[in-house]
C-alpha positions as CSV (number, residue, x, y, z in Angstrom):
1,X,21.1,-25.0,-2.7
2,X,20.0,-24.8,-5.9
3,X,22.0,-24.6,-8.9
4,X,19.6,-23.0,-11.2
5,X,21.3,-19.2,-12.3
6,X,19.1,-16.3,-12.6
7,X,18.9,-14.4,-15.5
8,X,18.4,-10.3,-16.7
9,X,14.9,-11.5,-18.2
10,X,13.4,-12.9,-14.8
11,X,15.1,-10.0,-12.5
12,X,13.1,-7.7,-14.5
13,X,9.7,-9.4,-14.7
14,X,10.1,-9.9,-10.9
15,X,10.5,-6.0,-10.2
16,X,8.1,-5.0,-12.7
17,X,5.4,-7.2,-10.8
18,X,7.1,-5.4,-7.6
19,X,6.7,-1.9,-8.3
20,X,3.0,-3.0,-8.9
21,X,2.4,-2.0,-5.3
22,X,1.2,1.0,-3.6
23,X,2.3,3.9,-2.0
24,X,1.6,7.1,-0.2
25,X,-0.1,9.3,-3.3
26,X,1.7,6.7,-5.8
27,X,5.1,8.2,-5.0
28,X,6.7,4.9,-5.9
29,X,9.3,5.8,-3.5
30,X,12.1,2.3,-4.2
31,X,14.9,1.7,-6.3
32,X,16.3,-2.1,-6.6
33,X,19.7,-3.8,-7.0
34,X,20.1,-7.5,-8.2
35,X,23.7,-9.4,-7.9
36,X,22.6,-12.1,-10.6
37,X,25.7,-13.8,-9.1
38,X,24.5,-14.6,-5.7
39,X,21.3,-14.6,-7.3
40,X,20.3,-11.8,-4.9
41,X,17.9,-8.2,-5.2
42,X,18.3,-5.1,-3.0
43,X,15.5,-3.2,-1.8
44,X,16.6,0.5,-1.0
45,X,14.2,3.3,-0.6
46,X,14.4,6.5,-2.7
47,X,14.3,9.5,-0.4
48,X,14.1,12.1,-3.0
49,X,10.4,10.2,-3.9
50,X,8.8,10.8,-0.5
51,X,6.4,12.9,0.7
52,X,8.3,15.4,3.4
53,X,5.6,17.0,5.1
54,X,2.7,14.5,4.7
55,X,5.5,11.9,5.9
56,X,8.5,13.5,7.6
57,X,9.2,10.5,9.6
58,X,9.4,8.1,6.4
59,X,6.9,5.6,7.8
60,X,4.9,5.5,4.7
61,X,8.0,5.7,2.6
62,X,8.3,2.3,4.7
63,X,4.8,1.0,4.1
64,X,4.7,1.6,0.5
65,X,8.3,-0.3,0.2
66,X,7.4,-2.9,2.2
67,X,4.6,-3.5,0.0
68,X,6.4,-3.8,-2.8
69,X,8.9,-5.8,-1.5
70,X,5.5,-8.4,-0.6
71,X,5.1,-8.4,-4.6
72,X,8.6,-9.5,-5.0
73,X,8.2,-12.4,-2.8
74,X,5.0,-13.5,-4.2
75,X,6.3,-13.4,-8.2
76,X,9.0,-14.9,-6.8
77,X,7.3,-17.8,-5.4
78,X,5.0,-17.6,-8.3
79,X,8.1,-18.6,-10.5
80,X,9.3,-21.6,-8.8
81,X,12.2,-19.3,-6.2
82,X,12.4,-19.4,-2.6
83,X,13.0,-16.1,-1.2
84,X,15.2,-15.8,2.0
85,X,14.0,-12.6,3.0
86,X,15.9,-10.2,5.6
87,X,14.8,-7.2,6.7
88,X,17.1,-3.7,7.4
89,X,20.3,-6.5,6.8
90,X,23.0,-3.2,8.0
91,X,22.3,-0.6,10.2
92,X,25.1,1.3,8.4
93,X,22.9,1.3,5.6
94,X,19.5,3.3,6.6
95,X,18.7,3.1,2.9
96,X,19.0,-0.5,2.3
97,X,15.4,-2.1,3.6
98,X,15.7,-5.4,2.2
99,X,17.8,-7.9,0.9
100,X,16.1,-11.1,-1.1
101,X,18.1,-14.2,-1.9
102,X,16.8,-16.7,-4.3
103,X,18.3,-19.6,-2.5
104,X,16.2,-22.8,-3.8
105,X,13.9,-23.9,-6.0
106,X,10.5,-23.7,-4.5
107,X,7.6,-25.6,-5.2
108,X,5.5,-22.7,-6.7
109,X,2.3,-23.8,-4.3
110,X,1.0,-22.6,-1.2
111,X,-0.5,-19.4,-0.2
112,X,2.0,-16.8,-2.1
113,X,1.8,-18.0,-4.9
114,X,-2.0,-17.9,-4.6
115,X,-1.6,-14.4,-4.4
116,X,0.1,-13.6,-7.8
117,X,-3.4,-13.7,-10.2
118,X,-4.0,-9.8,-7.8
119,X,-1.1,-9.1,-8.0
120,X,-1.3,-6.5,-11.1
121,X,-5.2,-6.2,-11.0
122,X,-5.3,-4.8,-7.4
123,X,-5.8,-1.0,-7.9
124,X,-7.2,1.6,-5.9
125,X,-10.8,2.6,-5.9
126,X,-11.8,5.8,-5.1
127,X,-15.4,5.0,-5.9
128,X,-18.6,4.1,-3.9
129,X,-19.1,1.1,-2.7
130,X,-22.1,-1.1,-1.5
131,X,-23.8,-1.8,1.8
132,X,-23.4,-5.1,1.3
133,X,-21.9,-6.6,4.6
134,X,-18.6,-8.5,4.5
135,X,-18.1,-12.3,5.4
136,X,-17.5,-13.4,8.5
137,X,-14.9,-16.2,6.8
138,X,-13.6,-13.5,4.3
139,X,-12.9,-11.0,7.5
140,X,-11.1,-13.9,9.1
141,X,-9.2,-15.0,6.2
142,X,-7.9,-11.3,6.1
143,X,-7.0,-11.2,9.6
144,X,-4.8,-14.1,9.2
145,X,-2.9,-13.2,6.3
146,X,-2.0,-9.4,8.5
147,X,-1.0,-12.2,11.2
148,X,1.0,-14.5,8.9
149,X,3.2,-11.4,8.7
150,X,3.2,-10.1,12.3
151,X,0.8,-7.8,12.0
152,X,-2.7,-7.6,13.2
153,X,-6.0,-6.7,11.5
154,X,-8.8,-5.5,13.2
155,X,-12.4,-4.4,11.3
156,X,-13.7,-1.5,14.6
157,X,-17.7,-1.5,15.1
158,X,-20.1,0.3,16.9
159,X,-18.8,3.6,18.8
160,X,-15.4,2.6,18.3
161,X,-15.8,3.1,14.1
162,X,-17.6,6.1,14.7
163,X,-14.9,7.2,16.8
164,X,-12.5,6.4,13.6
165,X,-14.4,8.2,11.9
166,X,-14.7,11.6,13.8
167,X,-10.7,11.6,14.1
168,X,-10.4,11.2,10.1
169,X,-13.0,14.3,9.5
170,X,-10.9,16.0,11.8
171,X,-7.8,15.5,9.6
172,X,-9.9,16.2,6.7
173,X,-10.6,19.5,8.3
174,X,-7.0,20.8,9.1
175,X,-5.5,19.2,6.2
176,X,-7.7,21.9,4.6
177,X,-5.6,24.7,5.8
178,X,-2.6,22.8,5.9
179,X,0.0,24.5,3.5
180,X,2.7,22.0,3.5
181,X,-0.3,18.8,3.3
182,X,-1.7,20.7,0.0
183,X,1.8,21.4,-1.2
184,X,2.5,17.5,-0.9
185,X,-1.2,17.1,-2.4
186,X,-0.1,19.3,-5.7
187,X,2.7,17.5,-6.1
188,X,1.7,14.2,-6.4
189,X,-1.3,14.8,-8.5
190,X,-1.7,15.5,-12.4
191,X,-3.5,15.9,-15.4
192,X,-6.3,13.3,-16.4
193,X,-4.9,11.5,-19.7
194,X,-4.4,8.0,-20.2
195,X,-1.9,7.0,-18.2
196,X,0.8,5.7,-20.0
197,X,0.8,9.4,-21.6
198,X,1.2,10.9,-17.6
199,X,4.1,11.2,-16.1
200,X,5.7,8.4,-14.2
201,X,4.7,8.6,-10.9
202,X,1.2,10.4,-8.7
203,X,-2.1,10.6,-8.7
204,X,-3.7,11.5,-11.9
205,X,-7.1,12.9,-12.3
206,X,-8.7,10.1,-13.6
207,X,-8.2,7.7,-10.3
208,X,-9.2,10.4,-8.1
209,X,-12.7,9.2,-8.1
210,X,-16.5,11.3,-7.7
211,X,-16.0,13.8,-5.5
212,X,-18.3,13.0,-2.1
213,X,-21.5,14.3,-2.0
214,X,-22.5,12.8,1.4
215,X,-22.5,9.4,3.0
216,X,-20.1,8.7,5.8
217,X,-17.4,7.1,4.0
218,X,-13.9,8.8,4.6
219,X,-12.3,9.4,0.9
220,X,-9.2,12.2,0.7
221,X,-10.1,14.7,-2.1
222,X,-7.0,14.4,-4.1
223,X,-8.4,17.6,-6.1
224,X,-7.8,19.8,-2.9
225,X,-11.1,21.7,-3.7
226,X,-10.6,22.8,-7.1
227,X,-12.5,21.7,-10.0
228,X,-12.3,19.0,-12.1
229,X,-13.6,19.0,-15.6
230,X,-16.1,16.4,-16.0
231,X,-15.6,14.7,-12.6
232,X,-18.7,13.7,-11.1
233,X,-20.4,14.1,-7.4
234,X,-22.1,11.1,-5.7
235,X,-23.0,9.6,-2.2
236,X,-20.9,7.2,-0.6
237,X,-21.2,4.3,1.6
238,X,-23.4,5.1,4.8
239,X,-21.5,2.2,6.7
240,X,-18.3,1.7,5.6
241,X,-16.0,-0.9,6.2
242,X,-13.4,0.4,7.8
243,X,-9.8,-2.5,9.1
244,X,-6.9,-1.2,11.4
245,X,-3.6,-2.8,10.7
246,X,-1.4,-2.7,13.4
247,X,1.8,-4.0,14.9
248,X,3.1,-4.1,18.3
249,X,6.0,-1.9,18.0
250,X,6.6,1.4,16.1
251,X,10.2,1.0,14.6
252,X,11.3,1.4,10.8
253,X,11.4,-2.7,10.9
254,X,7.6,-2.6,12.2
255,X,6.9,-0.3,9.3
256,X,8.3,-2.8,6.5
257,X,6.4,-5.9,8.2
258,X,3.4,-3.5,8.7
259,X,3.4,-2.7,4.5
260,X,3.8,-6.7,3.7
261,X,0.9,-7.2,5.8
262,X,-1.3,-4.6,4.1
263,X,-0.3,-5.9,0.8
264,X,-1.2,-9.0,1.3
265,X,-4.3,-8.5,2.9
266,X,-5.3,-6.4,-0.2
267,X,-4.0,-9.2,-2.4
268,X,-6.0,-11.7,-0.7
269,X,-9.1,-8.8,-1.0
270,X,-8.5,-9.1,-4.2
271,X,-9.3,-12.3,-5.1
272,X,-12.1,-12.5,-2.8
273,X,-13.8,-10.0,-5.3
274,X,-13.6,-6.9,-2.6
275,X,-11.9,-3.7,-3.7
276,X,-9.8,-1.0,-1.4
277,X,-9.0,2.5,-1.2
278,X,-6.6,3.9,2.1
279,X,-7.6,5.8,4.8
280,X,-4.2,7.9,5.9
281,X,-5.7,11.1,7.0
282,X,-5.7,10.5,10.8
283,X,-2.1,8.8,10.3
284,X,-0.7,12.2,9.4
285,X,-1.6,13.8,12.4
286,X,0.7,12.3,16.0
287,X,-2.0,13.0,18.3
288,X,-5.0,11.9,16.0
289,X,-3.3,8.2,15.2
290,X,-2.8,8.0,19.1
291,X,-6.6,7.1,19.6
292,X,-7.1,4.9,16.8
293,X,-6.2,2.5,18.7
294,X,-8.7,-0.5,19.6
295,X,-9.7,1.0,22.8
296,X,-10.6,-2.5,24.3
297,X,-6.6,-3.4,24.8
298,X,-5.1,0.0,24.0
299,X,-2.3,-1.5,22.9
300,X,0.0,-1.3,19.3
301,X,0.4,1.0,17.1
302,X,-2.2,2.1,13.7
303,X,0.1,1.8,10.7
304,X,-2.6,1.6,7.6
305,X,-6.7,2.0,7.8
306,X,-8.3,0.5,4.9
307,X,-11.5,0.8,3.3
308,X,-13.0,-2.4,2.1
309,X,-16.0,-3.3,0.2
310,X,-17.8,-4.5,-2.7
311,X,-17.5,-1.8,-5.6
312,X,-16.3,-1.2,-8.9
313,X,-12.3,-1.6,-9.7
314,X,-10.1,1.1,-9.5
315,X,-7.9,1.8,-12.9
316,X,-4.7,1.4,-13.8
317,X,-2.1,4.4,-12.2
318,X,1.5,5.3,-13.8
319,X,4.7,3.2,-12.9
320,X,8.7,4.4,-13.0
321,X,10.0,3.0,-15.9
322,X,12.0,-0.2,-14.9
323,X,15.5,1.5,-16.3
324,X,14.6,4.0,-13.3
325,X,14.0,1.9,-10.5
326,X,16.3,-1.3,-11.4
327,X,20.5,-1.9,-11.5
328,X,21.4,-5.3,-12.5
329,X,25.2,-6.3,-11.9
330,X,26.8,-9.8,-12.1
């Protein structure tokens, strides 16, 4: 084991790259504890951040932590740790999601650490993207970074997109009338001014992106219908590119691995000059996510559907200040 101690300064660079990750309507919803004596960090979820209605069961709350909790290992990697990663490590402890121990030097190389140059310039787009078609080697090199963390990615075609497709307009429909989806929806969103002037956590107006004005691309309209000064209307992607993430079970562990997964496959997106937005609509609904399921095997569970393609960036969105998210004892 190595003997090299960590220190306040590193802790807090590797949760600030952390909590670069996304979440269900940018929530944030994580706190973390380091033991700079066992040179280990804490990831516990924050249930007064999640979204109740949109999320009652917490499995995006899961998603979104198990995301960041992908960030950690990669910066961790990235600066020369190996992280010994366990997963819900007491039962008594529902909170507790994670524990990370920095228990030798690593060799800073290999695919993680690849990762870390997307790590803060991944961002959400909520724009229109091109027709271009994807890779072949690029879809493949997505699905294997899904499997690398027991999860598998799959990009639907022909009736079985359209069929994606039709199930998200029909959570776009009742999400419409949905009082407790558009209480969620206010809550979460804000103002459009720069964001380090916003507050801490949500959507604000300026990520929410042109409002749709046809195309067949499934975007959530963070303004809920009402106007936005200045905000634009255009036409989206005819044929989106649409990827399922799945797992094979449907338990709060499945829900961490599932979040890893997505983030690294949007990491890895990233870097292969492809941006994202998330497709949760048809999540939110029990009987809708039943059927998004690749109807050739029938088999595993939809966590995430993402929306890939070739398109402008997305900007910036607001972060929890560290002092908020991060204990440090000895």
């Amino acid at each position: 084991m190595s003997t090299r101690s960590l220190t306040q300064e590193t802790v807090t660079a590797l949760v600030h790259d952390a909590t670069a990750a996304p979440s269900l309507h940018n929530a944030q919803p994580w706190r973390f504890q380091c033991f700079l004596g066992s040179r280990t960090l804490h990831l516990r979820s924050d249930p007064q951040r999640g979204v109740p209605h949109t999320d009652p069961h917490g499995r995006a709350l899961h998603l979104g932590c198990g995301a960041a909790l992908m960030n950690l290992r990669v910066a961790a990697v990235h600066g020369g740790w190996h992280p010994e990663t366990r997963l819900l490590p007491d039962p008594g402890d529902a909170e507790l999601l994670a524990s990370v121990q920095l228990t030798a030097l690593g060799s800073g190389k290999g695919a993680l650490d690849a990762l870390y140059p997307a790590v803060r310039t991944r961002h959400t787009s909520r724009h229109p993207f091109e027709e271009t078609e994807i890779p072949g080697a690029v879809r493949s090199a997505l699905m294997d970074a899904a499997r690398d963390e027991g999860a598998s990615l799959a990009f639907p075609t022909g009736w079985h997109l359209r069929e994606v497709l039709e199930l998200t307009q029909e959570a776009e429909a009742r999400n419409l009338t949905d009082r407790g989806i558009s209480d969620d929806l206010k809550r979460w969103t804000h103002g459009g001014v720069p964001f380090d002037h916003t507050a801490a956590a949500g959507v604000p107006e300026y990520a929410f992106g042109p409002r749709k004005h046809g195309g067949q691309a499934p975007m959530r309209d963070f303004a809920g219908g009402r106007p936005v000064p200045g905000r634009a209307a255009t036409e989206f992607e005819h044929h989106p590119h649409l990827a399922l993430l799945s797992t094979a079970r449907d338990r709060p562990e499945d829900w961490l691995r599932a979040g890893q997964a997505m983030e690294r496959v949007l990491l890895l997106a990233t870097l292969k000059g492809l941006s994202s937005s998330f497709v949760t609509q048809a999540l939110e609904w029990p009987d809708l996510r039943w059927p998004l399921r690749d109807p050739v095997t029938g088999t595993g569970y939809v966590q995430m559907v993402l929306r890939l393609g070739y398109g402008p960036p997305g900007p910036a969105t607001p972060r929890r200040r560290l002092l908020d998210v991060l204990d440090i004892s000895p």
